[in-house]
Kinemage of the C-alpha trace (Angstrom):
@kinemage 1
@onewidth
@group {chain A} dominant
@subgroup {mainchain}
@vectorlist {calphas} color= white
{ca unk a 1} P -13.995 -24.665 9.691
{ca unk a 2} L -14.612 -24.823 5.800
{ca unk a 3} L -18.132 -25.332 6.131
{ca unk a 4} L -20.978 -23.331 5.037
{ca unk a 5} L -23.784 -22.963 7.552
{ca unk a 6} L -27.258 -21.075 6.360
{ca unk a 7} L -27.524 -18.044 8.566
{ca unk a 8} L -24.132 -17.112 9.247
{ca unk a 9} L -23.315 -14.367 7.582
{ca unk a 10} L -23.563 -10.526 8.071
{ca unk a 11} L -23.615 -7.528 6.318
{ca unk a 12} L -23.759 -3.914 7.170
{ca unk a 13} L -24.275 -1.292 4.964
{ca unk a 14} L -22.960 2.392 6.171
{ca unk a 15} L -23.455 5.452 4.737
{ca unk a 16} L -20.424 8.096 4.951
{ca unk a 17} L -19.056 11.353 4.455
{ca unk a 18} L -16.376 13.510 4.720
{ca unk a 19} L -13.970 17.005 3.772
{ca unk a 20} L -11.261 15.401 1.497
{ca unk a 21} L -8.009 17.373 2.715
{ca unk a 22} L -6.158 17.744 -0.363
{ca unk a 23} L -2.793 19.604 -0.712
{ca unk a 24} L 1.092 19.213 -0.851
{ca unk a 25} L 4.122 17.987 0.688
{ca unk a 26} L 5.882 21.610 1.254
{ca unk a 27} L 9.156 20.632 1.986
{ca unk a 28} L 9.425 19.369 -1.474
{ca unk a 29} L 8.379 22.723 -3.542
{ca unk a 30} L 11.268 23.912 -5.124
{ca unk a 31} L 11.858 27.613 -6.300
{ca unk a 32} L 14.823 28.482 -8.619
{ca unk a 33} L 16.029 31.330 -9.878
{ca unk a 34} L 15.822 31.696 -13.100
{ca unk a 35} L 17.080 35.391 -14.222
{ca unk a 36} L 16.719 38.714 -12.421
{ca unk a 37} L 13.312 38.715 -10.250
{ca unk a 38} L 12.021 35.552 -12.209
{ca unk a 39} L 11.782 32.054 -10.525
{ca unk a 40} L 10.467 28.678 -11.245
{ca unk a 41} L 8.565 27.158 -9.171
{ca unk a 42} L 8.171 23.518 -8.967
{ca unk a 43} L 5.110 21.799 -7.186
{ca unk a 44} L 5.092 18.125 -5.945
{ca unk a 45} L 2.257 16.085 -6.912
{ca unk a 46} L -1.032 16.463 -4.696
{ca unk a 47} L -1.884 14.035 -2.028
{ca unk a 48} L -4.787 13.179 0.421
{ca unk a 49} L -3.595 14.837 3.797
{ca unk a 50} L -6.503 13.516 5.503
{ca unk a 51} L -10.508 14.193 6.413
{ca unk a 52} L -12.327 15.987 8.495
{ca unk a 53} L -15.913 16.358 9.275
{ca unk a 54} L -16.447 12.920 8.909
{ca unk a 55} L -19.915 11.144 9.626
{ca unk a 56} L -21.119 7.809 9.352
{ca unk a 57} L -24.412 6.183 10.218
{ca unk a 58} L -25.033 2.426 10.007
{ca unk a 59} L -27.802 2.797 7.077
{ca unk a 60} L -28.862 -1.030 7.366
{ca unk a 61} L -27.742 -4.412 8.680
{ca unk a 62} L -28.688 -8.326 7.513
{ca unk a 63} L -27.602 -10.461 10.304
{ca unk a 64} L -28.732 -14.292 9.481
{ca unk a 65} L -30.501 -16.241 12.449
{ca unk a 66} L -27.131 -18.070 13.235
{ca unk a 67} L -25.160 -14.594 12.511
{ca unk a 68} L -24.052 -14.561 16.436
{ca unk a 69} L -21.911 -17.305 15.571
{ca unk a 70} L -19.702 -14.884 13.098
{ca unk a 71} L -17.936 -11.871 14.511
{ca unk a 72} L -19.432 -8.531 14.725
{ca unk a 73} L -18.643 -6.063 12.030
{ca unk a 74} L -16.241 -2.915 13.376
{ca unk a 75} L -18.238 0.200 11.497
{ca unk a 76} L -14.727 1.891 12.135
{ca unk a 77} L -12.744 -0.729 10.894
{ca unk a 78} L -14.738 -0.610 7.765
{ca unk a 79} L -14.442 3.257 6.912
{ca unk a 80} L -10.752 2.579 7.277
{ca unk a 81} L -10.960 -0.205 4.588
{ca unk a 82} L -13.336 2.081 2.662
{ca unk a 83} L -10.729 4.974 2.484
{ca unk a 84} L -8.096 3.091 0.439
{ca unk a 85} L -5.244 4.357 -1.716
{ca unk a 86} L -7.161 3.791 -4.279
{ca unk a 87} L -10.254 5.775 -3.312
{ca unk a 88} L -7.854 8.426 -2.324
{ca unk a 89} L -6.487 8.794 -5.423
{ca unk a 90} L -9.462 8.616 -7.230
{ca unk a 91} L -10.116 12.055 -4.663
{ca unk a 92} L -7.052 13.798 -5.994
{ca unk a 93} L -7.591 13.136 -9.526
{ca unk a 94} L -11.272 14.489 -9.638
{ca unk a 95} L -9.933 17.598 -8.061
{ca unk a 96} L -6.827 17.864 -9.805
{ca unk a 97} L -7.832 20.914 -11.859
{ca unk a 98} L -9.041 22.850 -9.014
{ca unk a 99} L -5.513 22.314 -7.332
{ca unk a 100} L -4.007 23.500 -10.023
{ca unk a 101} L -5.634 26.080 -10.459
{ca unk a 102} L -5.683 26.806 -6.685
{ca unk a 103} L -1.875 26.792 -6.716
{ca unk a 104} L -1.378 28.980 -9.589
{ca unk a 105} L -3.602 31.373 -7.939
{ca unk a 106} L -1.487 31.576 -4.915
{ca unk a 107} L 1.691 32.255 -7.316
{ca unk a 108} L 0.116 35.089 -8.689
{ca unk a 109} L -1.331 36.461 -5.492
{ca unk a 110} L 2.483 36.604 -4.378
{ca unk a 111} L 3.775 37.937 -7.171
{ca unk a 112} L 1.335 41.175 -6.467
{ca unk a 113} L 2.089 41.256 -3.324
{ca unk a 114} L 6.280 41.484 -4.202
């Protein structure tokens, strides 16, 4: 209603983790040829594919002595809101070198293998 009441609020504190599952969109890797038995291959930009392993605990909670009046805090709802687009990104672009290098890897692994 507008008003502030002492005691009313609530806070939980959780402490998570997760896998990060990093990768690509295939469908949108492109291979051309170039000249006789040479090819470029282009690579879409990485993205967060989703998590696994993922474990939360409530580490602590401050409910006020008028907190029942407030609703209770989802723990799920809050990872969600945790695990932004921003978050994710900050994910891809800590591990961007290792992707890189992860794909280039797999282009030369083919190429032996051909």
């Amino acid at each position: 209603m507008g008003i502030a009441v002492p005691g009313d609020q609530r806070a939980k504190y959780i402490q998570y983790n997760f896998d990060a599952k990093l990768g690509i969109e295939g469908k949108d890797v492109t291979v051309k040829s170039t000249k006789a038995h040479h090819f470029t291959v282009s690579i879409p930009k990485f993205i967060f594919i989703g998590f696994n392993k993922a474990k939360y605990q409530v580490a602590a909670e401050n409910n006020g002595a008028l907190s029942w009046t407030t609703p209770d805090i989802d723990s799920t709802e809050l990872i969600n809101k945790l695990l932004n687009d921003k978050v994710k990104n900050q994910y891809i672009e800590s591990d961007d070198e290792a992707l890189r290098d992860q794909a280039k890897g797999l282009l030369r692994l083919h190429h032996y293998r051909h």
